[in-house]
C-alpha positions as CSV (number, residue, x, y, z in Angstrom):
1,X,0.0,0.0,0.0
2,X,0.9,3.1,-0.8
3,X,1.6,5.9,1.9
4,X,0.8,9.3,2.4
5,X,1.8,11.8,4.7
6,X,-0.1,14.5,6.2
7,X,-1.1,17.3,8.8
8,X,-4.2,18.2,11.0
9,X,-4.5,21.9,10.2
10,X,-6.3,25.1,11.6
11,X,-7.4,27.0,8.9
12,X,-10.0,26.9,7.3
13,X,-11.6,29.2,4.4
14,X,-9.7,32.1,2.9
15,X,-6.3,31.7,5.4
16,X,-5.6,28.4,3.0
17,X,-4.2,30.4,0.8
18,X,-1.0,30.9,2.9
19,X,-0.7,26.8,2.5
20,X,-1.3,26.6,-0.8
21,X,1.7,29.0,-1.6
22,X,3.6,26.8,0.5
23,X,3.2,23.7,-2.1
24,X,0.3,22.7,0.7
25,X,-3.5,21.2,-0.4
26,X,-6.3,21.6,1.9
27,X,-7.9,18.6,2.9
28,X,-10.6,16.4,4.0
29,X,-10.7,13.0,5.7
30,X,-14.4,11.6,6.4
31,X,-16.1,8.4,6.4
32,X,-18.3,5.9,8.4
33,X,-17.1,5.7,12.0
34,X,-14.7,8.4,11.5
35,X,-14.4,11.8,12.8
36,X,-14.1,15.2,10.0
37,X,-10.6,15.9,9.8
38,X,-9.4,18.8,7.7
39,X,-5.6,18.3,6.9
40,X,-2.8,19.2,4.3
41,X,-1.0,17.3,2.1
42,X,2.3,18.5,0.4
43,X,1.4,18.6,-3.2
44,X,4.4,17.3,-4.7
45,X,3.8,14.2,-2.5
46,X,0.3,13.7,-3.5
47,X,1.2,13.7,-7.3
48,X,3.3,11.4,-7.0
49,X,1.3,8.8,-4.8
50,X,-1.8,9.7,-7.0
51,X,0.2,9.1,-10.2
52,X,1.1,5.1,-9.2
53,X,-2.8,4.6,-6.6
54,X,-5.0,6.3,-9.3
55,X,-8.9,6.7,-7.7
56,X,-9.5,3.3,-7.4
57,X,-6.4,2.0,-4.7
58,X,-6.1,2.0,-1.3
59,X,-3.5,5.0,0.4
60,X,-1.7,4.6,3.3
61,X,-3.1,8.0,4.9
62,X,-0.2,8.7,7.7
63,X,-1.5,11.6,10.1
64,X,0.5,12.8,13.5
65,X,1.9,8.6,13.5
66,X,-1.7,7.3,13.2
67,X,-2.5,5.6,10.1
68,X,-5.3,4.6,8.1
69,X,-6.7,3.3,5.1
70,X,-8.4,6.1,2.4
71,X,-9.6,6.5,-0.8
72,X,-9.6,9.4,-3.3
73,X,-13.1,10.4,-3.1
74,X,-12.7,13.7,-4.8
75,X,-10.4,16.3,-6.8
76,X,-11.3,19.5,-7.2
77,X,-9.4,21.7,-9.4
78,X,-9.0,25.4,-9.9
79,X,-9.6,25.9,-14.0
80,X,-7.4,28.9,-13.5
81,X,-4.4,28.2,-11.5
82,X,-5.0,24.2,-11.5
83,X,-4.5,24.4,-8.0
84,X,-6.1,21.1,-6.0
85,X,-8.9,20.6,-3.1
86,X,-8.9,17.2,-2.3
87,X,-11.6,15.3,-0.5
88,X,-10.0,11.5,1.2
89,X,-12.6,8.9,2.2
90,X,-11.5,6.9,5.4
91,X,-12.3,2.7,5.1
């Protein structure tokens, strides 16, 4: 399985842009039996791990040590700067 790091974060809204100048993405962890997380995810990392897991493999999702399994629910893109929002759903 593939693995992907990642942090909880704090902001939320308009102060992501700070993150996403960083080379950070804003995003989501949800699922059955899980508690909301919003997280980041360095970019450069998730292109690579989405490059070889696609939409349709389990990720390794490592957050603060604790890991679990996730999916790629959703990718939302900006048309204009192709920046990424990305939406993980916990198994």
């Amino acid at each position: 399985m593939i693995s992907l790091n990642a942090k909880i974060r704090k902001e939320l809204g308009n102060k992501t842009r700070g993150m996403r100048n960083q080379g950070q993405i804003p995003s989501v962890v949800y699922g059955p039996g899980v508690l909301n997380a919003n997280i980041s995810v360095d970019e450069k990392e998730f292109r690579k791990v989405f490059m070889k897991a696609g939409e349709s493999s389990l990720i390794e999702l490592v957050v603060d040590g604790a890991k679990r399994p996730v999916l790629v629910n959703k990718i939302q893109r900006n048309p204009v700067s192709d920046k990424i929002n990305l939406w993980l759903m916990a198994l």
